[in-house]
N, C-alpha and C positions, 0 to 999 in steps of 0.2 A: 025438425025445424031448421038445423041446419042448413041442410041437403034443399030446400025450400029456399030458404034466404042465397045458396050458392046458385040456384038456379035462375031464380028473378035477376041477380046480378049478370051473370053469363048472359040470361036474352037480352036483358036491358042493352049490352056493350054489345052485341051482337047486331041488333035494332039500331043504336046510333053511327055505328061505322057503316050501314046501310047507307043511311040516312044522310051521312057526310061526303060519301061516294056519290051519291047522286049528285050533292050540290054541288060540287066540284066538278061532277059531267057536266052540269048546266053553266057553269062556269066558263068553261072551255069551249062550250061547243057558241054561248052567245061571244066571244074573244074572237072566235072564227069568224063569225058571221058580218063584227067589224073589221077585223083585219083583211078579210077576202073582199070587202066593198069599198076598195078606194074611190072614191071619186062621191059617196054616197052619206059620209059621214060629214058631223057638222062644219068642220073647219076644215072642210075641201070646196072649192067652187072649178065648176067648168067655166071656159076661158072662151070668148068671142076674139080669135084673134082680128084685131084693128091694125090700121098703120101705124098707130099709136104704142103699139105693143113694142116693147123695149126689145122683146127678140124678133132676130127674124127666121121662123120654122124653115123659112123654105130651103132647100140645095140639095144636093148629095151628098152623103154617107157613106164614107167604104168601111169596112173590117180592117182595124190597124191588128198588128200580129199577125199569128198563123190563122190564112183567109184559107183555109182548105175547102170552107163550104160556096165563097166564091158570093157573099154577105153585102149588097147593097140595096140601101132604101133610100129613095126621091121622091121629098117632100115637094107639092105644090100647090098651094092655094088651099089649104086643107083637105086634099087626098096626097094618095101614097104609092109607091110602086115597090114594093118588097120585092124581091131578089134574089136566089142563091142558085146552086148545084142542084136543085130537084125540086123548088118553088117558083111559082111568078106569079103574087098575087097584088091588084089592087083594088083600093076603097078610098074612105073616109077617115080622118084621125079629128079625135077628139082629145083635146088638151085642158090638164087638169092641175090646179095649183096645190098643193098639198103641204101646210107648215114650212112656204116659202119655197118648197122645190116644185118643177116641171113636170110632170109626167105625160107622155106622150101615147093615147091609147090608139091601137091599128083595128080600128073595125074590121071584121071578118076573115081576122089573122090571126088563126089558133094554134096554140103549141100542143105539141104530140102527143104527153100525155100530166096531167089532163088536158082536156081540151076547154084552154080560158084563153080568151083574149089576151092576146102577149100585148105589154107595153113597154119603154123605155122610158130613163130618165134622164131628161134633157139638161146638160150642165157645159155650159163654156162652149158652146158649136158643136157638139159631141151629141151623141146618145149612146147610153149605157141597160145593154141587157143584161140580166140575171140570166143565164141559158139555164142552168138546175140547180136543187133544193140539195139539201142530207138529207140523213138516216131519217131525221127526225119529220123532216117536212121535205115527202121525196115529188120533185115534179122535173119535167123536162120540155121544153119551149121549144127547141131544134136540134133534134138529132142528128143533122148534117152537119154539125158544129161542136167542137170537142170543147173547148173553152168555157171553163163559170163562166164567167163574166165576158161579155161581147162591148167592146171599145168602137163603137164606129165614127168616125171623125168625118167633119163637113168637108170637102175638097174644093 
């Protein structure tokens, strides 16, 4: 009877750490699925820029620091001219307000790996890229660029 009641218990805890594993996969992976859709959650709206619009998107952009990858993007009228050492592409940006910040998306401007539409965040004349992730969350935007974080300033 023992050997009975030891075993109901052992499957029983066996069955609920199953059980708790998953919800905590489904946890994680719906977490993903908000945090990868900026622009698509409820207290984000896309942005019709107006003349009204307190910023003005438009100028040039250089790479302040080490510019070894040679980093400029020319906003006008909502397209883009992206720029460096071994890129030249343009398109369309879409601007996204997110819990008061800017973000600035570059249609058909993918970073390396994965391939997701890179954005920046637009604050004081500036735009600021993440260039790559950690351990934890590994991604990379521009391999021609050594720098986390990319500063490029309106000139």
């Amino acid at each position: 009877m023992i050997r009975l009641v030891c075993f109901l218990f052992f499957s029983l805890s066996l069955f609920s750490c199953k059980e708790g594993n998953y919800i905590n996969q489904k946890k994680i992976s719906i977490k993903q699925e908000v945090s990868g859709s900026l622009g698509k959650e409820k207290n984000s709206e896309v942005l019709n820029v107006s003349k009204n619009d307190q910023h003005n998107y438009n100028g040039i952009y250089e790479l302040t620091g080490r510019n070894n990858c040679e980093l400029t993007i020319q906003i006008t009228n909502l397209k883009y001219e992206f720029k460096t050492n071994k890129k030249n592409i343009s398109g369309n940006i879409r601007i996204v307000k997110n819990e008061g910040a800017s973000y600035i998306y570059f249609d058909n401007l993918y970073g390396d790996d994965p391939k997701e539409i890179i954005y920046a965040k637009y604050e004081k004349e500036s735009l600021i890229i993440q260039n790559y992730g950690n351990n934890m969350n590994p991604y990379l935007r521009l391999s021609e660029c050594e720098d986390k974080y990319l500063l490029l300033k309106k000139i």
